[in-house]
C-alpha positions, 0 to 999 in steps of 0.5 A, spaced: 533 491 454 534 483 455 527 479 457 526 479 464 524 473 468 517 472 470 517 472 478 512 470 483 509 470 490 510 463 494 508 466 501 506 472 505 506 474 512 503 480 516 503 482 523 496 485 526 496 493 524 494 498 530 498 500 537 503 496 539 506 498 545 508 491 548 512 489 540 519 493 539 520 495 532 525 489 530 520 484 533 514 485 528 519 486 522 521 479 525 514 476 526 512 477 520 518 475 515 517 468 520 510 468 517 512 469 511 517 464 510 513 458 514 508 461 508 513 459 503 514 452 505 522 454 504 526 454 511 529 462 509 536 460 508 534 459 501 533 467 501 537 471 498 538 478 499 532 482 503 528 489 500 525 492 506 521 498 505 522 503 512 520 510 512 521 514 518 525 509 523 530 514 525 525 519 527 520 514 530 524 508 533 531 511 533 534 506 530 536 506 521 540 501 518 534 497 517 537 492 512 542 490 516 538 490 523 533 485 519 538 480 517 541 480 523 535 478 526 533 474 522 539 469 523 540 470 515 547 474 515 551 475 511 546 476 505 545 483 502 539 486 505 537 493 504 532 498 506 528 502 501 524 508 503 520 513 498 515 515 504 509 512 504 511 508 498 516 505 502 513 498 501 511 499 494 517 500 492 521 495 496 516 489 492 519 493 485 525 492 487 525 484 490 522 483 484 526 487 480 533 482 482 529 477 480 526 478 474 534 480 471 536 474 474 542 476 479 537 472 485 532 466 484 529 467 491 528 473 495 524 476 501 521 483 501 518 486 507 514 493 509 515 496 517 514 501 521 513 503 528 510 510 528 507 510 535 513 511 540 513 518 539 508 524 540 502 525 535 505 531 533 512 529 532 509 523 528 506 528 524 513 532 523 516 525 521 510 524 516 510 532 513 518 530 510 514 526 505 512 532 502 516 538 501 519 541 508 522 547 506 516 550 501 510 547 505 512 543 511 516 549 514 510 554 512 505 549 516 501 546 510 501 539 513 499 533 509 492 533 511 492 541 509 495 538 502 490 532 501 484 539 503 487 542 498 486 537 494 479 535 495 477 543 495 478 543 488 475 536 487 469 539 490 469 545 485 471 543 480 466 536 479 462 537 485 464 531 489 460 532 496 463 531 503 458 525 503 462 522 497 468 522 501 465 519 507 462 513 503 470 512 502 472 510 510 464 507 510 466 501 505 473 501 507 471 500 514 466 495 513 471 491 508 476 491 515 470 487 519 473 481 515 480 482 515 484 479 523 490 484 521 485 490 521 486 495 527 479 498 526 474 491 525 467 496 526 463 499 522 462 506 521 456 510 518 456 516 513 453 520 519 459 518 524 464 520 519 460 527 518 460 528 525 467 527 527 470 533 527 475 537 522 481 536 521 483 540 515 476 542 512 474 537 509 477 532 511 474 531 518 477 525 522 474 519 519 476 521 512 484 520 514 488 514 515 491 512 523 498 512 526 499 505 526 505 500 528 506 493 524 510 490 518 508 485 512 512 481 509 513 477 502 517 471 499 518 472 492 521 467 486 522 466 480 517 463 476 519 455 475 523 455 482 515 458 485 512 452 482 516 447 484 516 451 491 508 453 491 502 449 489 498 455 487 503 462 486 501 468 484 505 472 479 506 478 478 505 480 471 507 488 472 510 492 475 511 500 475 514 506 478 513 514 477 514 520 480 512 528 480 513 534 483 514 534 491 510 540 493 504 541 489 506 547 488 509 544 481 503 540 479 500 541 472 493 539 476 490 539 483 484 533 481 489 527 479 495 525 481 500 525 475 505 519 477 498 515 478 496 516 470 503 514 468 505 508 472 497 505 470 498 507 463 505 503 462 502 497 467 496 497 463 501 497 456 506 493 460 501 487 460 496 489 454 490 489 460 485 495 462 481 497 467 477 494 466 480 487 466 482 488 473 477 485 479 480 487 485 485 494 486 488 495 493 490 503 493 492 508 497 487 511 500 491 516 506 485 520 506 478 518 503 480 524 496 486 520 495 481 514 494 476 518 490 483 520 485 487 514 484 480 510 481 479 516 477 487 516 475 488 509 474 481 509 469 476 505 473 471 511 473 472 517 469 475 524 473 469 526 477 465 521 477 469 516 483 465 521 489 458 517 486 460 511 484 464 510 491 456 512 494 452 507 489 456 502 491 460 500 484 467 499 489 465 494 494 466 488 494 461 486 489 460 491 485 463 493 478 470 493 481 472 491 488 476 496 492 481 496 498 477 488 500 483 489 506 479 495 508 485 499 505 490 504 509 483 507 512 481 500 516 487 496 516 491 501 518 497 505 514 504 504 518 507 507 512 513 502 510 508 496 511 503 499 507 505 497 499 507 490 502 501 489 505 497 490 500 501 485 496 500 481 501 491 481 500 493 479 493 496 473 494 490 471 499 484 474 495 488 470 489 489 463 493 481 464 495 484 465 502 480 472 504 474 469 508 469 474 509 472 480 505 473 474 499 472 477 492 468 473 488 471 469 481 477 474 482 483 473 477 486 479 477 488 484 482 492 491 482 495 494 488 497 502 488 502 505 493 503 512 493 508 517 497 507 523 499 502 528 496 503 524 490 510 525 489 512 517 487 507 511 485 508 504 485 503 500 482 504 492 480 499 488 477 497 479 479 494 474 477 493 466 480 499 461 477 494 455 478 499 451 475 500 454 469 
């Protein structure tokens, strides 16, 4: 295989998370894509080709055909657009995939963005839509929803190591409080390990402040090759890696019901991809759908060992000044998860957190940043790793 190039990111854009009843599905696609591009410093007519990560438009809003509908609106026919969907890794991948054409060299500069608008139907429906991440015919059909699966996950968890409900609630406590900071976050309030407890079950014992919302909104990046990136950036931030797995979609293949297979994979080839560990990253943003899945994506990737990501999420060691700063944005749990945005999104947290452009949420002296999407209950994981140019 020929070397790929090295790719950076020049610019970034997002629209506020959260409902979004006055802003249609095309308006925050374009919203954020016109962030970007101002961002970038570029007049968006040197893009191109567009990546669009999308899970459920068609079941949300009515409307498929996302890559073209994009381009369209964005005036920038007639250059190849296309949509990516890997459910809730949506964005994730349609970053690997923007990354991808450049690093082999077919485009120099392209745009990636992440959309969905998930509130234009009932909660229920919306569920529906989100239960076809899973597997529909083996555990959809038969009423396991996804927070019955990620319940069945932290059940084990809880048995097997002794991860308390508390724990899990300290998850959505950190996150919520990293949201105050970010203006995009559709909760910017602070909860209690109380509040989170009290909140009521929806699959035990996950109650309601341990999952992610139903959300609308859209992300976008602008991504370069690297020399064009300096010329274009005065400080960009590169990405040094990039990787996808995948596992059994129902949870009925998996080896283990305490860690996420595709996890460990795509850590282990990013780590052996750009000769770091876990313990060279500063920052991580990962895919916290519910507040177990926190708990096992610090403990797959090898920041903590297995069992070990309940206490050390309790004592502090994941906030913003601890040993290693998770989900500075406030994570899917405080910003909010439209699914299709989410990967992108958290792209988009490096490249502030890099540049020093985070405010409040800043974490100190970071240099290295991870961020981890995951589809489904597991099924696929996409992981990228950044660093800042600083005129490299």
């Amino acid at each position: 295989m020929s070397k790929l190039r090295r790719v950076a990111m020049i610019g970034a854009g997002l629209t506020k998370f959260g409902e979004h009843w006055n802003l249609s599905f095309r308006e925050l696609g374009t919203e954020a894509a016109i962030k970007a591009v101002e961002n970038s410093n570029i007049d968006g007519k040197e893009i191109e080709a567009m990546y669009i990560g999308c899970m459920a438009s068609g079941r949300f809003v009515g409307q498929e055909h996302i890559g073209a509908l994009v381009a369209d609106q964005l005036g920038l026919n007639p250059i190849p657009s296309t949509r990516v969907e890997a459910a809730c890794a949506s964005g994730g991948l349609a970053l690997r995939t923007g990354y991808l054409s450049i690093a082999s060299g077919e485009h120099d500069i392209v745009a990636v963005g992440g959309i969905e608008k998930m509130t234009e139907v009932t909660t229920a429906e919306a569920g529906f839509a989100l239960g076809g991440a899973g597997d529909q015919e083996t555990e959809l059909f038969h009423g396991a929803t996804f927070p019955a699966l990620y319940a069945l996950l932290a059940k084990v968890h809880m048995k097997q190591f002794g991860t308390t409900e508390e724990q899990m609630a300290a998850v959505s406590v950190k996150n919520h409080k990293n949201a105050v900071h970010n203006p995009i976050a559709q909760f910017r309030k602070e909860i209690s390990i109380e509040q989170v407890m009290k909140s009521g079950y929806v699959a035990t014992p996950l109650k309601l402040l341990d999952c992610s919302p139903i959300s609308d909104g859209a992300a976008a990046v602008i991504l370069a090759e690297i020399g064009l990136a300096k010329k274009l950036c005065e400080n960009p931030v590169e990405i040094i890696g990039s990787t996808h797995a995948t596992d059994s979609l129902a949870l009925t293949g998996r080896k283990s019901l305490t860690e996420l297979n595709a996890t460990k994979v795509a850590s282990a080839q990013l780590f052996h991809q750009t000769g770091l560990t876990p313990k060279d990253i500063d920052m991580a943003e990962v895919h916290d759908c519910f507040s177990i899945a926190e708990i096992l994506a610090i403990e797959d990737i090898g920041f903590f060992k297995k069992g070990q990501g309940g206490p050390a999420t309790e004592q502090g060691k994941t906030a913003l000044d601890g040993e290693i700063a998770i989900n500075p944005s406030g994570g899917l749990k405080g910003c909010g998860h439209p699914v299709g945005a989410t990967g992108v999104k958290q792209a988009a947290e490096m490249f502030q957190q890099l540049r020093g452009e985070a405010g409040g949420r800043q974490v100190k002296e970071a240099e290295i940043g991870l961020t981890h999407n995951v589809g489904g209950s597991g099924a696929t994981c996409v992981m990228h790793a950044f660093r800042l140019m600083e005129n490299r």
